[in-house]
N, C-alpha and C positions, 0 to 999 in steps of 0.2 A: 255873641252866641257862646253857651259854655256847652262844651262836646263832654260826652260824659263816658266815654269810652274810653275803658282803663283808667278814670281818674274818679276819685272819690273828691268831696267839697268838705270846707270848713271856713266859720267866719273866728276870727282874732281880733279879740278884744285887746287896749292897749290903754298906756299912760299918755295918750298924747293931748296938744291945748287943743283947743276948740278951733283952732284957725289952720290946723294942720288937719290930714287925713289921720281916721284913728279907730275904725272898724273896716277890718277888711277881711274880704272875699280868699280863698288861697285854693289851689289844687293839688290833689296827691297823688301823683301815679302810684297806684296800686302793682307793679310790676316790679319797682323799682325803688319804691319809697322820695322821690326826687318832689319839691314841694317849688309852687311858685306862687305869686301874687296876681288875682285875675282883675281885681277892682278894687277901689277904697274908697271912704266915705269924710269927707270932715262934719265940722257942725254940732259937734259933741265934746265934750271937754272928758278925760278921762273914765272915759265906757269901758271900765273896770272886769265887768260879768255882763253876759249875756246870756239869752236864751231863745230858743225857736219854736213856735209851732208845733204841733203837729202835722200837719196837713203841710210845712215845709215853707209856709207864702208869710210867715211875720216870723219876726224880730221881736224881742225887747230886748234894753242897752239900761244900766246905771249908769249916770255922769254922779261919779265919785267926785266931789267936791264940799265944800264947807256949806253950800245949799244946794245940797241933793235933789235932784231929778230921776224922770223915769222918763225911756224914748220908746215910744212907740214906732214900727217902719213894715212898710207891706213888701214884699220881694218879689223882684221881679222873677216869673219861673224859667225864661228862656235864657237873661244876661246873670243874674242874682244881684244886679242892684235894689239898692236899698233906698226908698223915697217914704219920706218921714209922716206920718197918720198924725201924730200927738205928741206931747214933753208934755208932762204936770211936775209939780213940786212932790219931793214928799217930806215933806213940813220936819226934815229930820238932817242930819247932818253924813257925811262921806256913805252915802249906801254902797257896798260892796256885792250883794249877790240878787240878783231875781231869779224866780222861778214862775214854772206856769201850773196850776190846777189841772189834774188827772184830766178834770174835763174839757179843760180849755177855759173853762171860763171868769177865771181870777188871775192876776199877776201879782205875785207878793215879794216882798222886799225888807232885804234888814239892811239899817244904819248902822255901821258899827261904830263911829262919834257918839251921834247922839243916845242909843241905846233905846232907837224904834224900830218897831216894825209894821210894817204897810200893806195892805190888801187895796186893789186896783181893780172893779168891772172892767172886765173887758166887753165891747161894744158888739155891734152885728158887725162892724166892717174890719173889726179888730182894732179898732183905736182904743182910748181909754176912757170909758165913760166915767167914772167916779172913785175917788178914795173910799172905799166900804165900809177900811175899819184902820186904826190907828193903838198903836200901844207901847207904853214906854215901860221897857223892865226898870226894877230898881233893883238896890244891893252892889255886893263888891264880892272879890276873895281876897287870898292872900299877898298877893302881891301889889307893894305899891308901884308900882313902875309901869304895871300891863292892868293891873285889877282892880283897878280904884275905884272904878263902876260898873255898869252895865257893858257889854261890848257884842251884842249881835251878830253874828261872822256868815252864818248861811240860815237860809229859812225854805222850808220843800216839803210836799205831802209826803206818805208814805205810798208803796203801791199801791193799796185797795183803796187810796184814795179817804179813809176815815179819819186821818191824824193831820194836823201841822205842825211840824219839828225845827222847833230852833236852838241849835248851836250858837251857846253864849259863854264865849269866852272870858270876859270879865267875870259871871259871876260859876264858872265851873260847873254849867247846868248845862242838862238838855229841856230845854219845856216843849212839852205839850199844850196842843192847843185843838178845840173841835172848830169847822167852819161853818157858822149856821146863819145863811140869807146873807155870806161875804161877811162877817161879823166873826171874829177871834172870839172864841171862850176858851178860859180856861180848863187845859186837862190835869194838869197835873205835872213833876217838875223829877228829871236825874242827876243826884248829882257824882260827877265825877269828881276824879281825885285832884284833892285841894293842891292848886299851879298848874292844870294840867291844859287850860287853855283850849277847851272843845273848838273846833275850826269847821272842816268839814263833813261830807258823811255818806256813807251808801249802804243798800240792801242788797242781801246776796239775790241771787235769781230765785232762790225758793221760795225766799219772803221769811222764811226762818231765823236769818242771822241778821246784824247788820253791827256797821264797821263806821265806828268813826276815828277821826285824825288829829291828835291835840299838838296845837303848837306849841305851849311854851316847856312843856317836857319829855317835847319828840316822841311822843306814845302813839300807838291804835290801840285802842280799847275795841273788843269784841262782846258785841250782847247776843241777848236769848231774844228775839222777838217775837211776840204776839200780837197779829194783826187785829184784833178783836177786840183788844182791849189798850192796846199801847203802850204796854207794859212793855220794857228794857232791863235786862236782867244780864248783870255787866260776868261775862264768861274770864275774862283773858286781859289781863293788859301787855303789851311787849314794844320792847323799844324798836322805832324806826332806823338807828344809829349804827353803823359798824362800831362792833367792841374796843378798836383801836383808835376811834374819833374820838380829839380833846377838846377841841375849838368850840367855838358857837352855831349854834344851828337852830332854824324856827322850819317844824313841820307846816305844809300846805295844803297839798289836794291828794286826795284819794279817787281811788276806779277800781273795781271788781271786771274782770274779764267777761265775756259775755258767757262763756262755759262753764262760769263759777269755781273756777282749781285755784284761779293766780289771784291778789291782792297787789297793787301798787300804790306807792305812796311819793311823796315828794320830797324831798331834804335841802332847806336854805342853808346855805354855810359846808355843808358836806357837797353841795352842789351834785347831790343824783337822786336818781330813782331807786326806790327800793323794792325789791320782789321777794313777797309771803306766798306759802301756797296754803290754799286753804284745806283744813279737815274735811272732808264729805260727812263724815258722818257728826262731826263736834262742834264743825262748825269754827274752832280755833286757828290760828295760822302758827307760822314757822317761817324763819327769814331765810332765804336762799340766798340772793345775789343783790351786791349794790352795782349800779350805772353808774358813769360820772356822763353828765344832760350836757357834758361841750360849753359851758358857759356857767353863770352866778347867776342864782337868786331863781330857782324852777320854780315859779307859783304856780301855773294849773298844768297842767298836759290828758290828754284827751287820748283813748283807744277807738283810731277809726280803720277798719278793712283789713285789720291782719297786724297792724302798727300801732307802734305807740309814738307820739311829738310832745315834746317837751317844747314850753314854753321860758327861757331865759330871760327875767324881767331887767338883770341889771346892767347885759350884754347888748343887750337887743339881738337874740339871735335866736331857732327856732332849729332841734333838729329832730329824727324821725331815727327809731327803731325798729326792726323785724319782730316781732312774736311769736317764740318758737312756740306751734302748739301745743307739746308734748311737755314741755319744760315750763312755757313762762319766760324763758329766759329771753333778754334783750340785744340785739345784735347792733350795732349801728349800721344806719346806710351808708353814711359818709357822705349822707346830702344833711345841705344847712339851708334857711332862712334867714334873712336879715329885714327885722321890724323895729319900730319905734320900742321899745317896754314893752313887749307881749306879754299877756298875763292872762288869758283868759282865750278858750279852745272849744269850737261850739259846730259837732259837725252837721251841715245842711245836706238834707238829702228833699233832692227836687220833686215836686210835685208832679202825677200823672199829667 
């Protein structure tokens, strides 16, 4: 039974084999920031990204592997186990992110190997009725080492629900895409600045702005958006990086605050968080404060209840922040988690 008093939920996704446990359940006292492990799951090989429901009762999981799957899992509302609806293939190579349709009713997926992307019906029971639609980018940028091809890193509507946006790293794009009867068309295509490695991506709360995160030259890029028409109208670029970092560092995940003031980003190799506050009226940010995340390699971290947790992929360890509301700024608990490769931060919030 999960008591829910004083404790917020969150499933962590991880690197772990298939034969081991590798999505799991965690709890956060909101009091205290103190996190623990309620359940886990094996049967899945490297469930990289996740994603929930709305309604709280499904799951879907990537198995990140050289032949890509998609897991479909119904949840349970009293315990939050997770018991498996469906796997399909998605005919594409390491899928990295899934997302779910405004309306519930598509699950899509980018490969970042192979350089697809994937639309999925979803069923009456929430399983996975069909592949809709399939699409392989083509092209390259500049770099040979990261760019050689296509590289797919996130794919997700926009708020009103009219756009699919996918961040391609390999080819320094953002594309647009309309969904018409589960079918990708194309909309039209951004490109960002050549090496800058699009990753991931958010819309501020107005629906005005939206931020995304490039890995290979630690930038956010800040646009102009128009829900109307899906236009991106690039405002700002500014580095995620303290002025005095020399070393190597690969940008990750991004999250806008629910109150829209703060911006946070991820730093591999600087190993922290970094906090921008945002413009109210511009829209642009400004870097306040870097974290150091307790551990290497932060790829996703999640704002749930007042916290921020960072996710330590190369540590295996997992810790939790205060969010000061006036600042933005990050306090540590002085609580940790110890997971397989955490990498991915998806918070559940239970069904009536």
């Amino acid at each position: 039974m999960v008591n829910p008093e004083n404790k917020s939920f969150f499933y962590t996704g991880t690197y772990a084999p298939e034969a081991e446990k590798g999505i799991f359940l965690c709890s956060l006292d909101t009091e205290t920031g103190e996190m623990a492990v309620v359940n886990g799951l094996p049967g899945i090989a490297n469930p990289s990204y996740l994603t929930l429901n709305a309604a709280g009762d499904r799951l879907y999981a990537v198995s990140e592997t050289g032949s890509g799957e998609i897991f479909a899992y119904s949840i349970d509302n009293e315990t939050g186990e997770l018991h498996l609806l469906d796997r399909m293939t998605t005919e594409g190579a390491d899928p990295c992110y899934v997302s779910l349709t405004r309306d519930g009713q598509f699950a899509m997926v980018s490969n970042y190997s192979s350089g697809h992307i994937n639309v999925f019906r979803i069923g009456e029971t929430g399983g996975l009725a069909e592949m809709s639609s399939i699409v392989k980018h083509s092209g390259r940028s500049i770099r040979d080492d990261r760019q050689e091809g296509p590289h797919p890193h996130s794919i997700f509507q926009d708020p009103e629900g009219r756009f699919v946006l996918v961040c391609d790293l390999g080819l320094d794009e953002i594309v647009l895409y309309r969904l018409e009867d589960g079918k990708l068309v194309t909309h039209g295509e951004v490109k960002t600045t050549p090496g800058a490695g699009p990753r991931h991506f958010d819309f501020h709360p107005s629906g005005k702005w939206a931020y995304g995160i490039n890995e290979l030259d630690n930038t956010v890029t800040v646009f102009a958006y128009n829900g109307q028409t899906g236009e991106l109208k690039v405002l700002q670029n500014v580095s995620t990086l303290p002025e005095d970092f020399t070393g190597e560092s690969f940008c990750a995940d991004i999250h806008i605050s629910p109150c829209g003031r703060f911006l946070y980003g991820s730093n591999r190799g600087d190993d922290s968080i970094v906090l921008f506050h945002i413009n109210e009226s511009t829209g642009e940010v400004t870097p306040v404060d870097w974290v150091s995340t307790g551990g290497e390699f932060p790829r996703n971290f999640a704002i749930i209840s007042g916290y921020l947790i960072a996710a330590n992929q190369n540590t295996g360890n997992m810790l939790s922040y205060k969010i000061d509301s006036d600042s933005g700024r990050l306090t540590p608990t002085g609580f940790a988690l110890e997971l397989p490769k955490p990498v991915c931060i998806q918070q559940w919030v239970k069904g009536e």
